[in-house]
C-alpha positions as CSV (number, residue, x, y, z in Angstrom):
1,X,0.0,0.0,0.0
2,X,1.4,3.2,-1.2
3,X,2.3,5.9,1.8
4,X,4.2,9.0,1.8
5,X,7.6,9.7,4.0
6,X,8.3,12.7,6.4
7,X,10.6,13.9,3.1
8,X,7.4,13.3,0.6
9,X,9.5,10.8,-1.4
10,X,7.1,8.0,-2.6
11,X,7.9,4.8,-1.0
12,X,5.7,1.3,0.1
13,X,5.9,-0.4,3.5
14,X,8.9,2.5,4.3
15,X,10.9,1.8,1.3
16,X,11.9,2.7,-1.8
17,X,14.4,2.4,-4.2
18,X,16.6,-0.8,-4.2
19,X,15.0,-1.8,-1.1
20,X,11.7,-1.5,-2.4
21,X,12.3,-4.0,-5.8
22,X,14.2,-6.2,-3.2
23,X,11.1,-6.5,-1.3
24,X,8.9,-7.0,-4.9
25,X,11.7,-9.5,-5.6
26,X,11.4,-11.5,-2.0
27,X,7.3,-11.6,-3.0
28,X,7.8,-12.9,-6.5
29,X,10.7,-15.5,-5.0
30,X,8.4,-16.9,-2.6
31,X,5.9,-17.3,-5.5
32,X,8.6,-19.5,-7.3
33,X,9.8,-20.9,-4.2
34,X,6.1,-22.4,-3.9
35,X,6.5,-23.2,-7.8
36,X,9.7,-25.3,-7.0
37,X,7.8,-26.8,-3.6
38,X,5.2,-28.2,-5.9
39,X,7.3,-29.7,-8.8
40,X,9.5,-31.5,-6.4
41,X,7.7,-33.1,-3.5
42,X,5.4,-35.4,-5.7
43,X,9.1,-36.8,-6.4
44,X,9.9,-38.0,-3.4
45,X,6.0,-39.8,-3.1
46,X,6.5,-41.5,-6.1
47,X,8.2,-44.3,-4.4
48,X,6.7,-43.9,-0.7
49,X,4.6,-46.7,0.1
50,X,2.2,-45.2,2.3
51,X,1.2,-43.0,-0.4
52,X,1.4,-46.0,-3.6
53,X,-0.7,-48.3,-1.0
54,X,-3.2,-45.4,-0.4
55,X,-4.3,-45.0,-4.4
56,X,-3.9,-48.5,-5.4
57,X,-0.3,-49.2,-6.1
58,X,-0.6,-47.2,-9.5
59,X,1.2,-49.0,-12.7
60,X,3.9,-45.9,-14.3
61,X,1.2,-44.4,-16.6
62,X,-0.9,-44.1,-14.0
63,X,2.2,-42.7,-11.3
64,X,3.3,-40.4,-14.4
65,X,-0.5,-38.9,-14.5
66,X,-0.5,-38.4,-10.5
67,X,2.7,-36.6,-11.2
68,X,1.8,-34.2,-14.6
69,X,-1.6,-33.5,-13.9
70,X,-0.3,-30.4,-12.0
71,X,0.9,-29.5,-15.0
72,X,-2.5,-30.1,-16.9
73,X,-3.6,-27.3,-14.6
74,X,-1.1,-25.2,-14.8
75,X,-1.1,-25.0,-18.8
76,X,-5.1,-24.0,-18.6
77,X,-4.1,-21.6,-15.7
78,X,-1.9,-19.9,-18.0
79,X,-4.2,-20.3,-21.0
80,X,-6.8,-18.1,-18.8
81,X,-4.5,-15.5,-18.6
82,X,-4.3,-15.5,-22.2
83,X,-8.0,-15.3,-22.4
84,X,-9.0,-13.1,-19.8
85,X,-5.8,-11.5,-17.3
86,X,-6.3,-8.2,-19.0
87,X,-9.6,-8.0,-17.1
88,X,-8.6,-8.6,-13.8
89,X,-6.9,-5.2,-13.0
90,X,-3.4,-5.5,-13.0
91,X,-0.5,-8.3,-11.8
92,X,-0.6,-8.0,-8.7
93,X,-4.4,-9.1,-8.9
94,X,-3.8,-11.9,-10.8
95,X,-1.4,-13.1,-8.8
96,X,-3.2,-13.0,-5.2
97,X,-6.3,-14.8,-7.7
98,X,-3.6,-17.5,-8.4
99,X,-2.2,-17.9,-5.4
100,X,-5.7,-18.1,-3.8
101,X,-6.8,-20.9,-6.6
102,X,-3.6,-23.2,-5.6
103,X,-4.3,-22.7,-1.6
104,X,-7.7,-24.7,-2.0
105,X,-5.6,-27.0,-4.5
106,X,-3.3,-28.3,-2.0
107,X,-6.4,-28.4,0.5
108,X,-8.1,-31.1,-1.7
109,X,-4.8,-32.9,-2.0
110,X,-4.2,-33.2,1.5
111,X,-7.4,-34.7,2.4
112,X,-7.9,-37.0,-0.8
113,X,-8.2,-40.7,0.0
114,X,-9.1,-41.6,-3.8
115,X,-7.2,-41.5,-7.0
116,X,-9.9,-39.0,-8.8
117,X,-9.8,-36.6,-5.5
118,X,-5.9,-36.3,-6.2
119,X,-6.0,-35.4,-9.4
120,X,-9.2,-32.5,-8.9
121,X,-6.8,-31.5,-6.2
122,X,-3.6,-31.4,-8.5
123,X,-5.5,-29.8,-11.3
124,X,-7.1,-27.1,-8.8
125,X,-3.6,-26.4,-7.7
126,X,-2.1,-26.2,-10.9
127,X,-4.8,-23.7,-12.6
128,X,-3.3,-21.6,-9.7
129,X,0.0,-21.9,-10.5
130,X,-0.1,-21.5,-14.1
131,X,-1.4,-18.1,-13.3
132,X,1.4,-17.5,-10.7
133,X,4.0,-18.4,-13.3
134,X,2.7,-15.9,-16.1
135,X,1.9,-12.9,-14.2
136,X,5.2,-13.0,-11.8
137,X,7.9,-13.0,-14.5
138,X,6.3,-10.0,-15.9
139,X,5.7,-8.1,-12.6
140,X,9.3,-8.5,-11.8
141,X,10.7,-7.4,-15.1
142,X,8.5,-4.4,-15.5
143,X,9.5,-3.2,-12.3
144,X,12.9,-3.8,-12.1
145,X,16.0,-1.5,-13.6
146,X,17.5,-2.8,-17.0
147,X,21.1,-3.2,-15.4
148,X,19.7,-5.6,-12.8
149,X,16.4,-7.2,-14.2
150,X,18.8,-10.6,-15.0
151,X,19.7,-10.5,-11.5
152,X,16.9,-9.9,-9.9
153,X,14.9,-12.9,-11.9
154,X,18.5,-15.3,-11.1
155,X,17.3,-14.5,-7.5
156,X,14.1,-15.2,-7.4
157,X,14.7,-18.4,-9.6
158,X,17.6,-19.9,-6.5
159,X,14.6,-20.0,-4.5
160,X,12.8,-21.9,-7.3
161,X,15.5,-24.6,-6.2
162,X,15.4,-24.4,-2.6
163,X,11.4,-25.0,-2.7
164,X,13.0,-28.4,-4.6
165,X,15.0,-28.8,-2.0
166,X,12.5,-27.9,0.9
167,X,10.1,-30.5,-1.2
168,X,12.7,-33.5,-1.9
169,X,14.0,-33.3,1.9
170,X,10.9,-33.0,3.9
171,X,9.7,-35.9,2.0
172,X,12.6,-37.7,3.2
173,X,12.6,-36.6,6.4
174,X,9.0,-37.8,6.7
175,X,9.3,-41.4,5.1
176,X,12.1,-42.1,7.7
177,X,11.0,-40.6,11.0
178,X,7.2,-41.3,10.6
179,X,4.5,-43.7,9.8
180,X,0.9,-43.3,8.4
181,X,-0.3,-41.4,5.6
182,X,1.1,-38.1,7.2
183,X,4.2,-38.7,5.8
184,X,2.7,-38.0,2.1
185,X,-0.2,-35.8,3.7
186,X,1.8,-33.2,5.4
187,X,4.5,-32.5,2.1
188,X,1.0,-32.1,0.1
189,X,-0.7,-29.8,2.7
190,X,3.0,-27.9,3.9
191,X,2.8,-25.8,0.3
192,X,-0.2,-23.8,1.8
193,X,2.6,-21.8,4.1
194,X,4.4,-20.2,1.5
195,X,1.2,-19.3,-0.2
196,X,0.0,-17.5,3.0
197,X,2.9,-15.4,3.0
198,X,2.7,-14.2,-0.4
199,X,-0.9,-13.3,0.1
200,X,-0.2,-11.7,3.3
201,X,2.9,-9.5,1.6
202,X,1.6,-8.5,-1.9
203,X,-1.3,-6.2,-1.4
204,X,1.5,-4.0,0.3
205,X,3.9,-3.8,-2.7
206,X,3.5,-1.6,-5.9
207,X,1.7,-2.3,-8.9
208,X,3.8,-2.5,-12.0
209,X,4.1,1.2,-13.2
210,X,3.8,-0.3,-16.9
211,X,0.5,-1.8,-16.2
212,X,-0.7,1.4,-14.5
213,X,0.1,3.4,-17.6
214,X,-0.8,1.3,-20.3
215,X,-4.2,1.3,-17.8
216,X,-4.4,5.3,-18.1
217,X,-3.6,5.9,-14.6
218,X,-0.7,7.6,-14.9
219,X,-0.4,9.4,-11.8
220,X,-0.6,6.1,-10.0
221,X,1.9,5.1,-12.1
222,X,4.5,8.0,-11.7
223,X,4.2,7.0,-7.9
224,X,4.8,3.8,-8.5
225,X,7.9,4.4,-10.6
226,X,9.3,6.9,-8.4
227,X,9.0,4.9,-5.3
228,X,11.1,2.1,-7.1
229,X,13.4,4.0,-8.4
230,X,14.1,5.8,-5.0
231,X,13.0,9.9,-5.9
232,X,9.9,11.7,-7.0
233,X,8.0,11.7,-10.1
234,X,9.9,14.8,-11.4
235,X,13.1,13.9,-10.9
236,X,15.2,13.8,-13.9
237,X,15.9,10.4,-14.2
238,X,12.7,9.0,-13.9
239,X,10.7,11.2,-15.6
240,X,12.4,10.5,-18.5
241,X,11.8,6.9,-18.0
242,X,8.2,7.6,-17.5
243,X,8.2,9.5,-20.8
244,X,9.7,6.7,-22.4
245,X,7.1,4.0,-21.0
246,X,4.1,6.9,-22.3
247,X,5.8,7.1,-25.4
248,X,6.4,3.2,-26.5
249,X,2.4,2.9,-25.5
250,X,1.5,5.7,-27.6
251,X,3.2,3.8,-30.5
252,X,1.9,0.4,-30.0
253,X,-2.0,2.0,-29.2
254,X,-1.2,3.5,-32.7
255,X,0.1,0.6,-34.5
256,X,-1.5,-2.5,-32.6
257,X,-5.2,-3.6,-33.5
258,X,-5.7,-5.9,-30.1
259,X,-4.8,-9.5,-28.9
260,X,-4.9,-10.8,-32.5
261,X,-1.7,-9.2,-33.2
262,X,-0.1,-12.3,-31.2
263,X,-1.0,-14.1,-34.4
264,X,0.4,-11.9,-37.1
265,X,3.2,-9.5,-37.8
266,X,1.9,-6.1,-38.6
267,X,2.3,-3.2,-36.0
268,X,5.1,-4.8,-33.6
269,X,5.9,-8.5,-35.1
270,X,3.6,-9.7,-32.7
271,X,3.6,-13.4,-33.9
272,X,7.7,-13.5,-34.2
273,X,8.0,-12.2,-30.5
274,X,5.4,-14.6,-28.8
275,X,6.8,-17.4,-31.5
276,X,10.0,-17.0,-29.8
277,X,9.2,-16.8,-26.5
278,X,7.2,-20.1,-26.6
279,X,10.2,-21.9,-28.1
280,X,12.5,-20.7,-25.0
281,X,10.0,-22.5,-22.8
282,X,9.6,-25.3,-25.0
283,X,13.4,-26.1,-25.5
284,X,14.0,-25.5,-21.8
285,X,11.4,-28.5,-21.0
286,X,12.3,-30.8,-23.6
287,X,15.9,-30.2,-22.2
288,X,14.9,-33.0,-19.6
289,X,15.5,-31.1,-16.5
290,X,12.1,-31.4,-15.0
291,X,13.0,-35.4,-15.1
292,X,14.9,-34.4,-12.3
293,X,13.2,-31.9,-10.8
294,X,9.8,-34.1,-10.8
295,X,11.1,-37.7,-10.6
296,X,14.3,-37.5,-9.3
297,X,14.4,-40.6,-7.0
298,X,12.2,-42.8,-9.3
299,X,14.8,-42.2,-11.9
300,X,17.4,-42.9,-10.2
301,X,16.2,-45.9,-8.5
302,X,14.7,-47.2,-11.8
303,X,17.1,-46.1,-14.2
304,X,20.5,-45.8,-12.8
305,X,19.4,-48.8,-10.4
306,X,20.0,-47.5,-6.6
307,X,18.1,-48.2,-3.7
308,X,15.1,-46.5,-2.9
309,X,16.6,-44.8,0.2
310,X,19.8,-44.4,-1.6
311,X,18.1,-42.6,-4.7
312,X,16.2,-40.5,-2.2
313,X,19.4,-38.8,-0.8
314,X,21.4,-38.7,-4.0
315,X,18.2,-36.5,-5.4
316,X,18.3,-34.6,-2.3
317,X,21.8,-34.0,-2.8
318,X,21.2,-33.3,-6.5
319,X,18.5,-30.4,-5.3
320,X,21.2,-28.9,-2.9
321,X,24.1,-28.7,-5.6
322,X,20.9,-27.5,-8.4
323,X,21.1,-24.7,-5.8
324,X,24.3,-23.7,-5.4
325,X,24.8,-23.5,-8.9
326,X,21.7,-21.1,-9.5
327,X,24.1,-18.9,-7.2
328,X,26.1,-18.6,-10.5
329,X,24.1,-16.3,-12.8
330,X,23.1,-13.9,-10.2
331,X,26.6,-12.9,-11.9
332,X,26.7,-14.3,-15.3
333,X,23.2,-13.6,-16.4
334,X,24.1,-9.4,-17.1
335,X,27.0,-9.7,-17.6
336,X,27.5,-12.2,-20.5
337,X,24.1,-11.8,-21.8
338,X,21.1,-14.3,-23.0
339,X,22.1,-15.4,-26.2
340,X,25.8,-16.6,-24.9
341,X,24.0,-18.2,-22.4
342,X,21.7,-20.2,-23.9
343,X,23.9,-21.3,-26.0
344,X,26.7,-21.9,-23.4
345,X,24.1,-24.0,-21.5
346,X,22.6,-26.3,-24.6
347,X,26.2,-26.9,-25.6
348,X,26.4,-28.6,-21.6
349,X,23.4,-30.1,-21.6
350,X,23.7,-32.1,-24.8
351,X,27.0,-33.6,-23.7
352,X,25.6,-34.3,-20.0
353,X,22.7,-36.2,-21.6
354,X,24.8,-37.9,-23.8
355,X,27.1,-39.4,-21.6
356,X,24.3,-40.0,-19.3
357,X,22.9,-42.4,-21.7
358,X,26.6,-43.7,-22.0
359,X,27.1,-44.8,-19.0
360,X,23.8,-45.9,-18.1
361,X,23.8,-48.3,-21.8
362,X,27.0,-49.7,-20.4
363,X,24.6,-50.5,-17.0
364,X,27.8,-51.2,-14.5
365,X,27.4,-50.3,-11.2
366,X,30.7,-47.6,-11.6
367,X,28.8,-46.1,-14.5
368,X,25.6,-45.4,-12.9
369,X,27.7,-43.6,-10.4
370,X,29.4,-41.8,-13.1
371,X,25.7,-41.1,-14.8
372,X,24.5,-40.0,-11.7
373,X,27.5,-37.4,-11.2
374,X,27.0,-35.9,-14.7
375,X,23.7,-35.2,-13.8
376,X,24.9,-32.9,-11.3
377,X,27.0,-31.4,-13.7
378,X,23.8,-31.3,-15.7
379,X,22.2,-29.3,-13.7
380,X,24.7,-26.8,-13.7
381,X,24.9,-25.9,-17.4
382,X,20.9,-26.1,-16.9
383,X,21.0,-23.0,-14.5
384,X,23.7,-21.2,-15.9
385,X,22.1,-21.1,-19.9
386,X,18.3,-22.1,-19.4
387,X,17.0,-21.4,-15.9
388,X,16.6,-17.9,-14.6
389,X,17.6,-16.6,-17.9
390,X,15.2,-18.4,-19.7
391,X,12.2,-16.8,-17.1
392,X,13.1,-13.3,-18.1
393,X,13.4,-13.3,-21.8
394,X,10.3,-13.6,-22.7
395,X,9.2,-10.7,-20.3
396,X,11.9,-8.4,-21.8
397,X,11.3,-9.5,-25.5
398,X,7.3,-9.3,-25.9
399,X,5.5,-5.7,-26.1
400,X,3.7,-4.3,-23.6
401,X,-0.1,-4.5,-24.9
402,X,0.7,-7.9,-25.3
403,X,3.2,-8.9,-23.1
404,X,0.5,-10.8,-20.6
405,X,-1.0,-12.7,-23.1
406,X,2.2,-13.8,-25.2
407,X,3.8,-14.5,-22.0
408,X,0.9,-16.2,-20.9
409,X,1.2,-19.0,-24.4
410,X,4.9,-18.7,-23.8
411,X,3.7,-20.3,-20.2
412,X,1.2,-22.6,-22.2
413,X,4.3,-23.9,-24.1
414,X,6.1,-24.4,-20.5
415,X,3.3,-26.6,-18.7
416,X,2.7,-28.2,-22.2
417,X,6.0,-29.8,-22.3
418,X,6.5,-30.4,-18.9
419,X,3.3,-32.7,-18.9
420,X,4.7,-33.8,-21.6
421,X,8.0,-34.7,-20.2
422,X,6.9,-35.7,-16.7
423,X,4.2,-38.2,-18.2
424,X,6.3,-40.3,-20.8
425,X,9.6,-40.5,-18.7
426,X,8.4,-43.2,-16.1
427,X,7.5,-45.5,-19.6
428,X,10.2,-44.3,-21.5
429,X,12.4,-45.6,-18.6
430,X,10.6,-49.0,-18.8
431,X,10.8,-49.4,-22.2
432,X,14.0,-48.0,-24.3
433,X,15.9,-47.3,-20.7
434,X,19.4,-45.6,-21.8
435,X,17.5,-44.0,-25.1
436,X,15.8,-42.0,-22.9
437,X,18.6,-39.7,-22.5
438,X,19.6,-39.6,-26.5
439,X,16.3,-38.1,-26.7
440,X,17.2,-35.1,-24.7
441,X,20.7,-34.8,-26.3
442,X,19.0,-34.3,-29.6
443,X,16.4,-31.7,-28.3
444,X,19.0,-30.1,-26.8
445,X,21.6,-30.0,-30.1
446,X,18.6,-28.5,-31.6
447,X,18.2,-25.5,-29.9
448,X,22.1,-24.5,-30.8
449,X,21.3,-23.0,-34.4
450,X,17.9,-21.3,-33.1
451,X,19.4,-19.5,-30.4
452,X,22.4,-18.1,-33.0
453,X,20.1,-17.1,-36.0
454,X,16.5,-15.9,-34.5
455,X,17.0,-14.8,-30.6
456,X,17.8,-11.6,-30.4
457,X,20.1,-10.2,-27.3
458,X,17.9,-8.0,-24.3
459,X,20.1,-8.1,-21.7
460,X,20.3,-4.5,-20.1
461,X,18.0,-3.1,-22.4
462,X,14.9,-0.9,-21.3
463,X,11.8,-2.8,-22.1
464,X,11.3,-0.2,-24.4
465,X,14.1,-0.3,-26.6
466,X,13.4,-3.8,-27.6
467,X,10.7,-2.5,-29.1
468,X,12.5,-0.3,-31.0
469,X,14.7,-3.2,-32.6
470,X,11.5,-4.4,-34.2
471,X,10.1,-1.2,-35.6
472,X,10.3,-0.8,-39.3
473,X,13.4,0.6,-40.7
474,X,14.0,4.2,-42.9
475,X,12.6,2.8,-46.2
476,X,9.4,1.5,-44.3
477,X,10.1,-2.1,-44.9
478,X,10.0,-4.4,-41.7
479,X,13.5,-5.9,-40.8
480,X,13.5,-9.7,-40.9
481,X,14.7,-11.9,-37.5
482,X,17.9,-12.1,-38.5
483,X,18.6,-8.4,-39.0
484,X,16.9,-7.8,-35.2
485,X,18.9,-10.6,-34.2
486,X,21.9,-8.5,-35.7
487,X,20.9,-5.4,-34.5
488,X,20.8,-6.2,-31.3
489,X,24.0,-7.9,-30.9
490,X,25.4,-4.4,-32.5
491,X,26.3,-2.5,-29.2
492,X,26.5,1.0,-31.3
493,X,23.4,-0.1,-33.1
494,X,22.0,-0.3,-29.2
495,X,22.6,3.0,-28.1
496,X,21.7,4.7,-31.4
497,X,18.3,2.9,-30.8
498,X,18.1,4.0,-26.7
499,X,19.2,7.5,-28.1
500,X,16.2,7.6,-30.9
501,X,14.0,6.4,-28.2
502,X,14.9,9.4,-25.8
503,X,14.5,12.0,-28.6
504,X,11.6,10.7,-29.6
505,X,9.3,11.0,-26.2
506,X,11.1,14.7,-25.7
507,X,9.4,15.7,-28.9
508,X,5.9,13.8,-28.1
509,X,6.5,15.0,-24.7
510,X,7.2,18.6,-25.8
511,X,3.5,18.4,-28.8
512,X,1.6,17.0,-25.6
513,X,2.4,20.4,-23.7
514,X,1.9,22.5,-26.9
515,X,-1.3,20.7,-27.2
516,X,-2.2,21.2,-23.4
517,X,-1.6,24.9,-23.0
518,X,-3.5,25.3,-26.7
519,X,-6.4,23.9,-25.1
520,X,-5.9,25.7,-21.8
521,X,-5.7,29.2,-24.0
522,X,-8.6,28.5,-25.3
523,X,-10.9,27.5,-22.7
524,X,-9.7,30.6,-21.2
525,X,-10.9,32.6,-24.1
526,X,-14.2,31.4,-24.3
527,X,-14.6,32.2,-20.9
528,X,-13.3,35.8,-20.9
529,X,-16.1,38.3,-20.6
530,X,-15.0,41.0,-22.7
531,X,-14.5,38.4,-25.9
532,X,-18.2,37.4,-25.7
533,X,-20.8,38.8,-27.6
């Protein structure tokens, strides 16, 4: 909730500035955090016997559905903020509405004693968390500063990995110190905590001053801004970003006919953007990490062959080294930039995966050891090219009047594939074993000359100059991918672009005031006595 200071600085909860997006940044982690909780304790059930005995022993189709039908909610969550987030005033709405939605999710869960009350409950949970995981990404980067928006999304994406890790060892903890079916009941119902808390801190925390403008309430807006930016509406600084943010909406209100636009190219390439944005999250599923992250101990008690209490640990170790490698772009991700990055990271993954199914063809009990290890390893190219960097690009590439519902099929693509991923991988294990992990390798070679020839670079780049990239050029015509994709990897091109983009809201600025005081001249006119007749 917005307040005022003894100074009349803007500031929410008493803080402003870099305190302030630290605070929207803590809200958006514990969303992920929850996201992370909820991907990674069903792993540790999958082979608890409490919780096989309660639903019947289920045969690996049926354990895969258990497991992906979270994501089967998740993927209509985020396909109703495509169809109707625009309505619900704002992220910060959408978000408490999500949250909200996944709280009675996990209730159903934790009181289910049937296979079909599961599933409603995972399904509930999910349409929750599909909307969590469109709106929060875009809350984040629209609030954020260009220098630090990679940063600030590598944070909140570390404690993605510790809810995997909260998740993979309360479940152990539970299966060895208790009996009953509160060792499955209390990981399903412990979720709800983190949800509380985010509901409890976000009404308190600014709106996204993009929203708010593209909304017409631009004096909401300014305060907003200011207050994260740590000054006042008119200073300098600001109010130049604030021009810039009027100005790129006045563009796309000119040149953009409505949500359609996702499906073509005129006005802003509007089909290109959201095309490419839905591939990140495609390629970063069929990447295989969410094997891992969803069925870590049933893989590697069924596929690398170790005990069940062994596998248990060994994933719960894998979750704790997941994390400390997420530590890693919280310096890389600005400074190196996306597209080195994701292509740093595929080049990693597709030899992990490739060894992986290596050493777990040759089915020794040193090379399961050894496939095991490069799974870690994994994990590490995984955070470093596809993770947090990965969340943010879509956010930064898509335009703002459609930025919530292309991020919303980028999202789609996301819960899609991990569904996908998370229901074939128990049979794939079954049935072609060490092929498994070929098929990964091969997604992840693909990605190589996609990233190179049609991803254009964002990193550090106001929101607004990415738009700028796609606009058409001096002879009208509309540059292809390949010239953005140039363009933006042209650091003078860059600043010519940030410097056009300055000029031009100065001069729209400047006709708006002309405009104004016109208006305001002649109001006062007509109302002058001695002019009427």
């Amino acid at each position: 909730m917005a307040e005022t200071n003894t100074t009349g600085s803007p500031s929410y909860l008493g803080l402003k500035g870099q305190p302030l997006l630290y605070a929207v940044t803590l809200c958006c982690s514990v969303s992920f955090l929850l996201f992370g909780y909820d991907l990674g304790f069903m792993g540790g059930l999958t082979t608890n016997t409490e919780f096989l005995n309660q639903f019947g022993n289920p045969n690996s189709t049926l354990l895969g559905f258990l497991v992906s039908a979270y994501e089967v909610g998740a993927m209509f969550g985020a396909l109703a903020q495509f169809a109707v987030g625009d309505y619900f005033g704002g992220r910060k709405n959408n978000n408490i509405i999500g949250i909200s939605t996944l709280i009675v999710g996990a209730a159903i869960q934790t009181s289910s004693f049937s296979q079909g009350q599961f599933i409603a409950g995972r399904i509930v949970a999910g349409l929750g968390l599909g909307v969590v995981t469109t709106v929060i990404p875009i809350w984040l980067s629209e609030c954020t500063v260009p220098k630090s928006r990679g940063r600030m999304m590598a944070m909140q994406l570390s404690t993605m990995i510790l809810g995997l890790i909260i998740a993979n060892w309360l479940d152990y903890g539970m299966a060895e110190h208790h009996t009953g079916s509160i060792q499955w009941r209390l990981p399903c119902g412990f979720q709800i905590v983190f949800a509380i808390f985010v509901l409890a801190l976000i009404p308190w925390l600014p709106e996204s001053p993009r929203y708010l403008a593209s909304a017409g309430k631009n004096e909401e807006a300014e305060y907003a801004l200011a207050a994260l930016r740590g000054g006042f509406p008119e200073t300098p600084e600001i109010a130049y970003e604030f021009k810039e943010i009027k100005y790129a909406i006045a563009v796309e209100s000119e040149d953009v006919g409505g949500w359609s636009d996702i499906f073509h190219d005129n006005g802003i390439s509007g089909f290109t953007r959201v095309a490419i944005a839905f591939s990140a999250n495609f390629f970063q599923q069929m990447s295989g990490v969410n094997v891992m992250s969803s069925l870590g101990p049933y893989v590697f008690e069924n596929s690398i062959g170790m005990s069940s209490h062994n596998a248990m640990l060994v994933s719960g170790g894998l979750q704790v080294w997941y994390f400390l490698s997420s530590l890693v772009p919280w310096y890389a991700v600005d400074k190196f930039g996306r597209r080195k990055l994701f292509l740093t990271g595929s080049i990693g993954m597709f030899s992990c995966m490739t060894l992986s199914a290596i050493f777990v063809g040759v089915n020794t009990k040193g090379t399961g050891y050894a496939a095991a290890a490069v799974l870690y390893i994994f994990h590490s190219f995984f955070t470093l090219g596809w993770q947090s960097n990965m969340w943010v690009y879509p956010s930064e590439l898509l335009p703002l009047r459609l930025r919530l519902r292309g991020g919303a099929l980028s999202v789609v693509s996301q819960w899609m594939f991990t569904f996908v991923v998370v229901e074939i991988t128990p049979v794939m294990i079954d049935n072609i074993g060490y092929k498994s992990y070929i098929v990964f390798a091969i997604f992840n070679l693909c990605t190589l000359p996609l990233v190179y020839f049609c991803y254009p670079e964002t990193s550090r780049q106001p929101l607004e100059v990415i738009d700028l990239l796609f606009a058409d050029k001096e002879d009208g015509t509309r540059p292809t991918i390949f010239e953005v994709v140039k363009n933006s990897t042209n650091p003078e091109f860059a600043r010519s672009i940030e410097e056009q983009l300055k000029e031009n809201s100065r001069l729209r600025d400047e006709n708006e005031n002309i405009i104004d005081e016109t208006k305001a001249e002649a109001m006062h006119l007509e109302k002058d006595p001695a002019l009427q007749v």
